[in-house]
N, C-alpha and C positions, 0 to 999 in steps of 0.2 A: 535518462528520464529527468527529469524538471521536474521544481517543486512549486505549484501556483495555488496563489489564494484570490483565483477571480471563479468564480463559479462559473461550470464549460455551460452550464444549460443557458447562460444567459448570451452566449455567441450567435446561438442559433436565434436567441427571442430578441434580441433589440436586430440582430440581424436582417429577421424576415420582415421587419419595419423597412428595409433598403429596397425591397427586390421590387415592388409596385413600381417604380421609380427606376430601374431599370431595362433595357429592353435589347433583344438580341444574342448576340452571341455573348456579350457581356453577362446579360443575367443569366444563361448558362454554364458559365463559368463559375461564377458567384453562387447558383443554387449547388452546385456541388463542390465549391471549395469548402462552402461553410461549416457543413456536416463533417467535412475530416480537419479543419481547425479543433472544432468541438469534438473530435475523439483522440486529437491529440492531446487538448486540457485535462479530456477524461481521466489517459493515463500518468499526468501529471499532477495530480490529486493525490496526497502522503496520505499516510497510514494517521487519524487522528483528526481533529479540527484544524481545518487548514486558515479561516477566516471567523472571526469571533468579535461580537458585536454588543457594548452594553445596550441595554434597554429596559428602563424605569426598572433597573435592581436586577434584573436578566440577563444572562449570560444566551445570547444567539448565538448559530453556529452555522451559516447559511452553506457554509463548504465543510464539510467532512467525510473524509475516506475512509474506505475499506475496503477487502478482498468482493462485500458482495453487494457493495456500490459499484465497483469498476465492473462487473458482469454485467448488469443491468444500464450505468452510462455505455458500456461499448457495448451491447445492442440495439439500442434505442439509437446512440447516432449511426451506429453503420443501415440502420432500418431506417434514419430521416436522409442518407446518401440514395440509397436503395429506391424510395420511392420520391424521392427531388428526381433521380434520372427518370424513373418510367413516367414522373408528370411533365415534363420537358414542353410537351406540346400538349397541354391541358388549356383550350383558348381562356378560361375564367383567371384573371390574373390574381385575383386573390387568394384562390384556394393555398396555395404553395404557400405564401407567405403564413397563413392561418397553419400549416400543417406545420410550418417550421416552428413557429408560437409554441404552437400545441406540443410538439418534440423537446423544443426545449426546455417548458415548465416539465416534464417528465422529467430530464435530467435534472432538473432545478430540485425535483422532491429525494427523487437517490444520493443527491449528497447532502441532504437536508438534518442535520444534526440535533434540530430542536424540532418541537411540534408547529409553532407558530409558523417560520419557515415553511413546514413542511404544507400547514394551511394557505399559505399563499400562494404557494404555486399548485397547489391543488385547484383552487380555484382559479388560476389564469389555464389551466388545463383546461376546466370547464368551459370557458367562456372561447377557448378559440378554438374548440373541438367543434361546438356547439356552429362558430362562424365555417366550418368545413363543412358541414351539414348544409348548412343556407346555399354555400357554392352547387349542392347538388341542381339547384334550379328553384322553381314555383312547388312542384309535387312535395320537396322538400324540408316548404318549413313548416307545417304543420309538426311532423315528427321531431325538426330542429326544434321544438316550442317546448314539446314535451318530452324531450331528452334534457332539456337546458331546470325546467322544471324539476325534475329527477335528479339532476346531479345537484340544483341548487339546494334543495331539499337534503339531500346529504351531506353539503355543506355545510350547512344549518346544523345539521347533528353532531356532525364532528368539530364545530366551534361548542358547539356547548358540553359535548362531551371532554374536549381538552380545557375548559374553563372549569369544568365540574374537578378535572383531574389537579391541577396546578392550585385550587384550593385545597385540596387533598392530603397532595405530596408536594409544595411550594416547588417543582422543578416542572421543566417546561424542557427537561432532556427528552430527546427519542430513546428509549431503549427498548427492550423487551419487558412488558407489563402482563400482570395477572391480573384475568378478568374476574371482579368481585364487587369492585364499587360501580358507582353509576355513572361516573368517567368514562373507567375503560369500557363499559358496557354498549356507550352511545358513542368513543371511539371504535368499537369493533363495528358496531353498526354503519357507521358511516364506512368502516372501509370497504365491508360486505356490499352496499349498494353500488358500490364504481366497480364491482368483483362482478355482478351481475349477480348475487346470489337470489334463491326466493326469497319472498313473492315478489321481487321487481324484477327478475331475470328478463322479462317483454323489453322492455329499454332497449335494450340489446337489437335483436332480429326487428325491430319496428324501426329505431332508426339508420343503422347502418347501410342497412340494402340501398337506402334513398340517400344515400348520396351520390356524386360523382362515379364514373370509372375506375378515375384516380382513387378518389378521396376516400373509399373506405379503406382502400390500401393500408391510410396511415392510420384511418381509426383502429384497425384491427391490431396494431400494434401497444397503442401508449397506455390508453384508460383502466384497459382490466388488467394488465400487466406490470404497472405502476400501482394499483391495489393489490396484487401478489407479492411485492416488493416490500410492500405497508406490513402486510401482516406475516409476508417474513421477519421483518425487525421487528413486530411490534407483540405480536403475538405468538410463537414458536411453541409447538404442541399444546397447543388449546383443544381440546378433545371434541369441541361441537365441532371444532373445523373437520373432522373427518366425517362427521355424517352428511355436512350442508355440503361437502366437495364431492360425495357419493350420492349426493341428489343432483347436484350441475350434471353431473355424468351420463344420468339416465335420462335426466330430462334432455340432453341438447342431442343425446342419439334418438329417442322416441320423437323428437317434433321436426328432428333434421330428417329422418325415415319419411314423416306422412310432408314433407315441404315438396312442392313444386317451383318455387324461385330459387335460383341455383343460387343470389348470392344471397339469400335467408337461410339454406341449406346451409351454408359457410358461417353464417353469421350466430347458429344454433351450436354447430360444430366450434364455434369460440368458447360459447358458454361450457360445452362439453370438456375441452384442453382445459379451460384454468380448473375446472373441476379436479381433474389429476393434481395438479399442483396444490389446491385447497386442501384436501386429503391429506399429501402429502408434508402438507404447513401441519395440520392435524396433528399427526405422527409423533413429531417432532425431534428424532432421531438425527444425529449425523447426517447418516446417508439417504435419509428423506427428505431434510431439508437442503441438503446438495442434489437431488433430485429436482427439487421443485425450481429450487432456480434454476438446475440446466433446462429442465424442461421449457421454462418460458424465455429461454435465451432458441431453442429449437423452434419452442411453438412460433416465435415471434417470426420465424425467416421462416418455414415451410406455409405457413396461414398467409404471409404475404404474398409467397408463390403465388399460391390458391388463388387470392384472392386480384391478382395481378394475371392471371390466367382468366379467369371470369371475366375480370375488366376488359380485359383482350377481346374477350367476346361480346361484350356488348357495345364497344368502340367499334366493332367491326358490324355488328347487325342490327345495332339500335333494340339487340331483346331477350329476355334475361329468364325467361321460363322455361322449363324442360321439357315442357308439349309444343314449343315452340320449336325445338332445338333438332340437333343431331347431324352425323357426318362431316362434321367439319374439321374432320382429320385430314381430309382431301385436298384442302386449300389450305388449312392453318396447322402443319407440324411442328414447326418449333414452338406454338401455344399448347399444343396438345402432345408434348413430349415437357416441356415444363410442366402441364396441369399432372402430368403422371407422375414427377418426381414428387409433387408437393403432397398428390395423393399416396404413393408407398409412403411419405415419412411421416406422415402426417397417421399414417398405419402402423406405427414402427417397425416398418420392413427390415431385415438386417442390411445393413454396410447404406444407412441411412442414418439421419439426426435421431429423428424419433427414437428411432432402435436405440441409441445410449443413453438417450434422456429419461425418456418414461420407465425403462424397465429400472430406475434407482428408485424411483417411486413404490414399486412392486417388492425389490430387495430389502425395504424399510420396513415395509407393512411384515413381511415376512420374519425377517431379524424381532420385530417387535409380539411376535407371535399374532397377530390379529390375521387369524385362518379367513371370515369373513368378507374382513375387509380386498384382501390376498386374492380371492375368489371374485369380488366382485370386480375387482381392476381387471381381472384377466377377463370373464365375461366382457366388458367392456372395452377392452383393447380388441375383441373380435366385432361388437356394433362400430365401433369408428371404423373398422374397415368394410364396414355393411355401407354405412351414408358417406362416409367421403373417401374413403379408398376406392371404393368402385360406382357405388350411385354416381358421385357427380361427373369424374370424369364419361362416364358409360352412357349417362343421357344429355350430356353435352357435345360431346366429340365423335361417339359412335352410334348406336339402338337402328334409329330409324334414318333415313335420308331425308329430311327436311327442303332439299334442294339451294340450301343457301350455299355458296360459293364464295365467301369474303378471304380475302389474303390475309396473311399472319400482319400483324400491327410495325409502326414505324420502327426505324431500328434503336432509339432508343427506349422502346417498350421492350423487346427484343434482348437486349443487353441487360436491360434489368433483370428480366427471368433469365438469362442463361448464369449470373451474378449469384443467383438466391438457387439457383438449381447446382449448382458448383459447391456452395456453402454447405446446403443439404446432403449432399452427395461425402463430402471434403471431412465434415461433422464425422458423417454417419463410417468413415474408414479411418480415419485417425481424430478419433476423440478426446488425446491425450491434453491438447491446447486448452480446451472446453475444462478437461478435469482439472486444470492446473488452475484455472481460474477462480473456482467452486469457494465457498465457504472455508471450509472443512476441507483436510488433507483424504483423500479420496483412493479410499484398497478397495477398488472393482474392479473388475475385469467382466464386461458385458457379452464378450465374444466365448462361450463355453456350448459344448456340443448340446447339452441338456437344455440351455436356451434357447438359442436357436432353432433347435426341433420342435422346443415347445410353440416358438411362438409362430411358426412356421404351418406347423396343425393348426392354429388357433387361425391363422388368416385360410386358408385351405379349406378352413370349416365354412367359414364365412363368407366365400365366395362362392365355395357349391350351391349352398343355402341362398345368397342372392340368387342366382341363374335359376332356381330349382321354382324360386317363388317371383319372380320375375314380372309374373304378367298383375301380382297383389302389388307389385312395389312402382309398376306404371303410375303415374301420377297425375289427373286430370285438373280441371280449371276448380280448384279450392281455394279457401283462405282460410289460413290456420290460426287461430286469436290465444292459443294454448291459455297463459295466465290472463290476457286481458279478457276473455270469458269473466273470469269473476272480477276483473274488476271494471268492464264495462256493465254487467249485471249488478254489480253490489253498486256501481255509480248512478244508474237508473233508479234502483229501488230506493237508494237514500235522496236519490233528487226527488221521487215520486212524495216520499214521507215528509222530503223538507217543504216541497208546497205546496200539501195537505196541510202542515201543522202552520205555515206562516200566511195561509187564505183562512184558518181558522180565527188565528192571533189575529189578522185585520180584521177579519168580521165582530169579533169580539172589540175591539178598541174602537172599531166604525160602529157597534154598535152604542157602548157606553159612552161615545160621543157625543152622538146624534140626543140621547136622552138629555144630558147633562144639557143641550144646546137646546133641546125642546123645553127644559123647565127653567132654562136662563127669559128665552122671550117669551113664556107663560108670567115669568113674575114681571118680568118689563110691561108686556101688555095688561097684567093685573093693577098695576100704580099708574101706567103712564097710557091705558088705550082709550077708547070711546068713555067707558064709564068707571076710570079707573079715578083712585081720590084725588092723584096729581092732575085731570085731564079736566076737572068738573070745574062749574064757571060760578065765581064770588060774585055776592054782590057787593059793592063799593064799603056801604056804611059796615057789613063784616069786615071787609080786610082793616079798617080805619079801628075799629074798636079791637081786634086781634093786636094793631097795631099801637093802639094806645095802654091798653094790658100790658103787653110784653115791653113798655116805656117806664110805665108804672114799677114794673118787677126790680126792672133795672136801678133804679132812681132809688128805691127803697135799702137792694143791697148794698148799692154803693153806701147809702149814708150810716148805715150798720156798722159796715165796717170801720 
């Protein structure tokens, strides 16, 4: 191991500045050397600020390590190798470079030791997630417009909520904060909005689907993920986090249940995962908090499966809806034996990712006595295998025959799900590597008969119950607006009320106008019109004696004085 103080996330971001500029088997090379430079920096990152920077009386800390920075940088780049290979032949040549940007300000905020750091690549996050989005095409940038809005707007909160806090407590360290003042308040706020929590959770399923093939691939990975990471340092058993992570939960199963685009389905099912992890930031226990970051070390590689399987398919058919879809197990097996791995772990099937991750989440709640919360994880660990353990793969790959006939994708799409199905697989039967990484020294043992069976009933339950209601969970030509309901209704109602009251305000200003301008040339024409006294005609010998008067007046004063 090596000790470096260059920050790894910035290999991948001045890096992806090269690859435009590249072409062939060259930039080939290069997109996937870069990503494992940057996770060899990763593991070269010490225990501690490894780079430290004055700044008007400020101690910056733009590289600093730890056990649950290196879990989060070595996902993030083996996830920016991951989806560099399945983009290989992505004809948009910017995307990739955008995605690597994008990867490596995530690395940039994991080893981010101060706040302000942490605000700046937060924001280049923003801004080159936002240029992934554009790559999607024309359809595209509308939603790119108002995802960039969204995250800018969070920005905004979390500069002012860290300028609130650094007046406060005069330190500009990351660590773990109590929320109480109006800092950390509008810090937590800003983290929850890149988390997808409510009421902006819409950001989410509205723009991801639109992008690329590729390119949601890597969205699915950094933004919410990188806000899980946040308010694991920053926040650790804050007690709203379990309610708002047990609303992600229901809400991304109930809108992922009534979705017909398979990849909004997936894109709901995001909001749904970090939900587990929020919850389990909640908790704040040991073994919750080593939960939640294995969890989005799982999540991150099984949702890419997923969503690397969908891409699959709509690179092959040009079409991404489940009324559209079906039997394309026939042509495309190695997508729809990938789509199945991503869906059992994504289920936490046993001797899968999921399977170790999520249930430390459940073991926390439990240790921590919270019966409730215990209960609704597990209900809920049976809806995720309702929408994406078997909805997606079931009305994509099997249900009906559609007659489409498309072949499985190039082989470096192919390599990449066999890579991230391997990982899934590899996770979910020797979990020991995953636990040694964890926070926190980690006494579980996931593999006990009582689990197992339990969780075993619980998917059993829920896959009777799909088949059973089957023809309710058919899905026709809908669109689901779930949160943007109230806020495209509450945006009507307040546009309607803003120009009512600002056609009132003109008429009123146009009115008091108009008057002030009718009694300006009433008095004009009263002195200066036909018979006004400036308008009337002197006769001569008047003006002369007026004139000799006021000669008079003068002549008198002057010799007065």
């Amino acid at each position: 191991m090596i000790e470096t103080v260059f920050p790894p996330g910035l290999i991948l971001f001045f890096g992806a500045f090269l690859l435009p500029f590249l072409t062939g088997a060259l930039r080939s090379v290069f997109a996937l050397v870069l990503p494992l430079v940057a996770l060899y920096l990763v593991w070269g990152v010490p225990d501690g600020p490894a780079l430290t920077i004055s700044w008007f009386g400020y101690e910056l800390a733009p590289v600093q390590g730890d056990a649950l920075s290196r879990v989060f940088g070595t996902v993030f780049t083996l996830m920016a190798f991951a989806g560099g290979l399945f983009s290989l032949n992505q004809p948009n040549r910017y995307e990739l470079p955008a995605a690597y940007a994008y990867s490596g300000a995530a690395v940039g905020v994991v080893f981010a030791g101060d706040l302000l750091t942490v605000f700046v690549f937060w924001e280049l996050m923003a801004l080159a997630s936002t240029v992934v989005i554009w790559c999607g095409g024309p359809n595209a940038w509308g939603s790119s417009i108002r995802y960039a809005i969204i995250h800018l707007l969070g920005g905004v909160v979390l500069m002012a909520g860290i300028a609130a806090y650094v007046v406060d407590t005069g330190s500009i360290a990351f660590t773990a904060m109590e929320v109480g003042s109006l800092g950390t308040w509008l810090i937590l706020a800003g983290f929850l909005l890149n988390v997808g929590a409510p009421p902006f959770s819409a950001w989410l399923p509205d723009a991801y689907p639109e992008a690329s093939w590729s390119g949601m691939v890597v969205l699915s990975a950094f933004t919410t993920k990188t806000a899980v990471y946040v308010l694991l340092r920053g926040f650790p058993g804050t007690e709203i986090l379990i309610w708002i992570g047990l609303y992600m939960i229901f809400y991304g199963i109930v809108y992922a249940i009534l979705e017909n685009d398979m990849r909004r389905i997936l894109a709901y099912s995001i909001v749904n995962q970090v939900g587990f992890m929020v919850t389990g930031i909640g908790i704040g226990s040991e073994m919750a908090l080593n939960g939640a970051a294995a969890h989005a070390f799982a999540h991150i590689i099984y949702k890419a499966l997923l969503l690397m399987s969908a891409g699959s398919v709509l690179y092959a058919t040009g079409k991404r809806k489940c009324t559209d879809l079906g039997g394309l197990f026939r042509t495309m097996p190695v997508t729809t034996i990938c789509g199945i791995i991503g869906a059992l772990s994504i289920s936490s099937f046993p001797l899968t990712s999921g399977f170790i991750s999520k249930s430390m989440i459940s073991q926390g709640a439990a240790d921590a006595n919270l019966a409730i919360v215990w209960f609704a994880l597990a209900a809920a660990s049976a809806g995720v295998f309702l929408h994406a353990g078997i909805k997606f793969p079931w009305f994509v790959f099997f249900q009906k025959d559609s007659g489409l006939r498309p072949p499985d994708p190039p082989g470096n799409m192919t390599a990449a799900m066999w890579l991230l199905s391997a990982l899934c697989i590899g996770l979910g039967i020797f979990p020991a590597p995953l636990y040694a990484m964890l926070p926190y020294p980690v006494d579980y043992v996931p593999y006990t008969w009582s689990h197992v069976i339990f969780q075993l009933q619980l998917l059993l339950f829920s896959g009777l119950a799909f088949f059973l209601l089957l023809n309710m969970l058919k899905r026709t030509e809908t669109i689901t607006l779930d949160f943007d309901w109230f806020w495209r209704g509450l945006g009507k109602a307040l546009g309607r009320e803003f120009d009512w009251r600002m056609l009132a305000a003109w008429e009123a200003v146009a009115n008091r106008t108009a008057s002030q301008a009718r009694r300006f040339v009433a008095g004009v024409y009263k002195h200066h019109g036909p018979r006004g006294v400036l308008a009337r005609t002197w006769p001569t010998g008047s003006m002369v004696l007026w004139a000799t008067l006021l000669l008079a007046a003068w002549l008198l004063v002057y010799y007065v004085r």
